[in-house]
C-alpha positions as CSV (number, residue, x, y, z in Angstrom):
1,X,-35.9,29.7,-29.7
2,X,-37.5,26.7,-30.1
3,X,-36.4,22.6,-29.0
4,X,-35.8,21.5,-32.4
5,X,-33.9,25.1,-33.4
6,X,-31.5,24.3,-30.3
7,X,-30.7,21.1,-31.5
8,X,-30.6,21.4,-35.1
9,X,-28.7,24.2,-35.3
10,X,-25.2,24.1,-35.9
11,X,-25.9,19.9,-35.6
12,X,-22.8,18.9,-37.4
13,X,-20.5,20.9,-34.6
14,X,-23.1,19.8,-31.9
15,X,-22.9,15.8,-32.9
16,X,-18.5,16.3,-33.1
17,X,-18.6,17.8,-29.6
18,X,-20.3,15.2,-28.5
19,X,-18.3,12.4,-30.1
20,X,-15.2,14.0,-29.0
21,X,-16.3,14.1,-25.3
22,X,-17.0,10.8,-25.3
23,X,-13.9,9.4,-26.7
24,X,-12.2,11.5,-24.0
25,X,-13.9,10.4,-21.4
26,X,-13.1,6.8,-22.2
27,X,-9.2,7.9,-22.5
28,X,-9.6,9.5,-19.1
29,X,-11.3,6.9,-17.9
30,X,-8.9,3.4,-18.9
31,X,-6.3,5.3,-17.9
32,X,-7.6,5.7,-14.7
33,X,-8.2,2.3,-14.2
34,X,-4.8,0.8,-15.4
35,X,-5.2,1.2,-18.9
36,X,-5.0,-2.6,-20.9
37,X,-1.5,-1.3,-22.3
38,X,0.1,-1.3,-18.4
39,X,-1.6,-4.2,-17.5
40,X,-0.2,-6.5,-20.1
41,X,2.7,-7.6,-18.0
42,X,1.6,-7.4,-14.3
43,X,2.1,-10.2,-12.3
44,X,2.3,-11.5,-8.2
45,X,5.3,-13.0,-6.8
46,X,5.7,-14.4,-3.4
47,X,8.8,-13.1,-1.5
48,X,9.7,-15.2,1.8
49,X,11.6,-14.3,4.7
50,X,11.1,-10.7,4.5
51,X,12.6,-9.4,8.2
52,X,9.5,-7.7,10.3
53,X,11.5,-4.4,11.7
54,X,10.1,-2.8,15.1
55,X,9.1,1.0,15.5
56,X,9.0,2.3,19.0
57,X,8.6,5.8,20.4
58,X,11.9,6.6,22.3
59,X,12.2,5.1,25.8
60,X,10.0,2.6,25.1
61,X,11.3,-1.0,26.9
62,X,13.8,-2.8,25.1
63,X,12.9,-6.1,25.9
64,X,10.9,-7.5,23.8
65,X,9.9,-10.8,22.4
66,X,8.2,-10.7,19.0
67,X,7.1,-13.5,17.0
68,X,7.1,-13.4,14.2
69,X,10.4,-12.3,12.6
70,X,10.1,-12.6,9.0
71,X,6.8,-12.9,7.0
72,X,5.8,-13.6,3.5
73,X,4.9,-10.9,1.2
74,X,2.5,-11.1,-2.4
75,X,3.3,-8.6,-4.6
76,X,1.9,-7.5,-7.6
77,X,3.8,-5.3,-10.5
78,X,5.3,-5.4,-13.9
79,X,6.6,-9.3,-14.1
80,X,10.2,-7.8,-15.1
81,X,10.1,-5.3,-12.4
82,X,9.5,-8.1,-9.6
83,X,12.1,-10.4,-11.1
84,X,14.8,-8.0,-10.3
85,X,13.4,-8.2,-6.4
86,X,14.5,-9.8,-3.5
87,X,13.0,-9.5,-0.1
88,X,15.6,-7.2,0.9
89,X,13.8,-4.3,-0.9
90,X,11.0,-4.9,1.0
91,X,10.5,-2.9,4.2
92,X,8.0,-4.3,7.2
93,X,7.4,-2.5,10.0
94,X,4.9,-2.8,13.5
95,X,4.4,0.6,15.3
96,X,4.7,0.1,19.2
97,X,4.0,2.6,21.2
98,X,2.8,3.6,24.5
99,X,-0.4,2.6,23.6
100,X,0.8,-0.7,22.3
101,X,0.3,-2.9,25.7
102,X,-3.9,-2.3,25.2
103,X,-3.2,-4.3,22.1
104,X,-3.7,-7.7,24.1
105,X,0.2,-8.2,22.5
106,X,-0.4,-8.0,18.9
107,X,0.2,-5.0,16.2
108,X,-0.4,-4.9,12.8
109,X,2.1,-5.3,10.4
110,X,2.9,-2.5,7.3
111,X,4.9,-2.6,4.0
112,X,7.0,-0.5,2.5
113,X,7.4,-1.4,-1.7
114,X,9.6,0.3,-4.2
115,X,7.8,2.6,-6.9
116,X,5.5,0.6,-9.2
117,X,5.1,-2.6,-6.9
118,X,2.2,-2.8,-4.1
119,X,1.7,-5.2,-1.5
120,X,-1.2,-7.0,-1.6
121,X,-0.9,-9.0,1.2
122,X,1.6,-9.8,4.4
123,X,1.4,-13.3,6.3
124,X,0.9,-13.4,8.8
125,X,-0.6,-9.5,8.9
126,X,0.3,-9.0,12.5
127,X,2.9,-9.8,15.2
128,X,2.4,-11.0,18.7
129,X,4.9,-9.6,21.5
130,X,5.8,-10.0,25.1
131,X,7.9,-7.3,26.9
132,X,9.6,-7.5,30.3
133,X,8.8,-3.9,31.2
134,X,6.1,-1.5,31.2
135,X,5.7,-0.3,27.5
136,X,5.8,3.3,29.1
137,X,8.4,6.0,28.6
138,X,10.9,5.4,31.2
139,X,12.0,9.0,32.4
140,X,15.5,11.1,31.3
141,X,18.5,10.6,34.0
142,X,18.1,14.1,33.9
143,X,14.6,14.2,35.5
């Protein structure tokens, strides 16, 4: 079979197919990128004072010093969605660990955000700490 018999053939169908797939890609495709329909009422909002909670492995020291406590979170979502937000639904967390003290002092800092908000940024992004005692696992009284 020829070039032109391949194309020509059954061109109408050919021509639809092609339209089609194209018009599904771009579907596929804005909705993958956020779609102009959800993006209509996103917004940022500052949230202050949002407490910095501490993660530890268990018998790591309990003395600790960290600074900061609180930090300010930007987040981004629907602008009726962060209205009804305070900075108690916000979770932020440091990881210490036994590995923690070859830090020079300093962790980085996560978020946690309810469905359909993300952080996009925590200041300060990290916490500095001091501990009185050895980040290691002190032993069982059992041991």
């Amino acid at each position: 079979m020829a070039w032109r018999d391949l194309v020509q053939h059954n061109f109408w169908w050919k021509l639809t197919a092609v339209v089609l797939a194209g018009l599904i890609w771009l579907a596929v495709n804005d909705e993958k990128h956020g779609g102009n329909a959800s993006k209509s009422g996103e917004a940022t909002r500052r949230f202050e004072a949002v407490a910095v909670q501490l993660l530890r492995e268990p018998g790591i020291a309990t003395t600790l010093s960290v600074s900061p406590k609180t930090v300010t979170l930007v987040a981004r979502g629907q602008s009726e969605d962060l209205e009804l937000l305070s900075a108690e639904d916000f979770a932020v967390y440091a990881r210490l660990n036994s590995r923690s003290d070859k830090t020079n002092g300093r962790s980085p800092l996560r978020a946690v955000a309810p469905e359909g908000i993300h952080v996009d940024e925590i200041l300060p992004a990290e916490i500095s700490f001091e501990h009185g005692a050895d980040l290691a696992p002190k032993p069982h009284p059992g041991d």
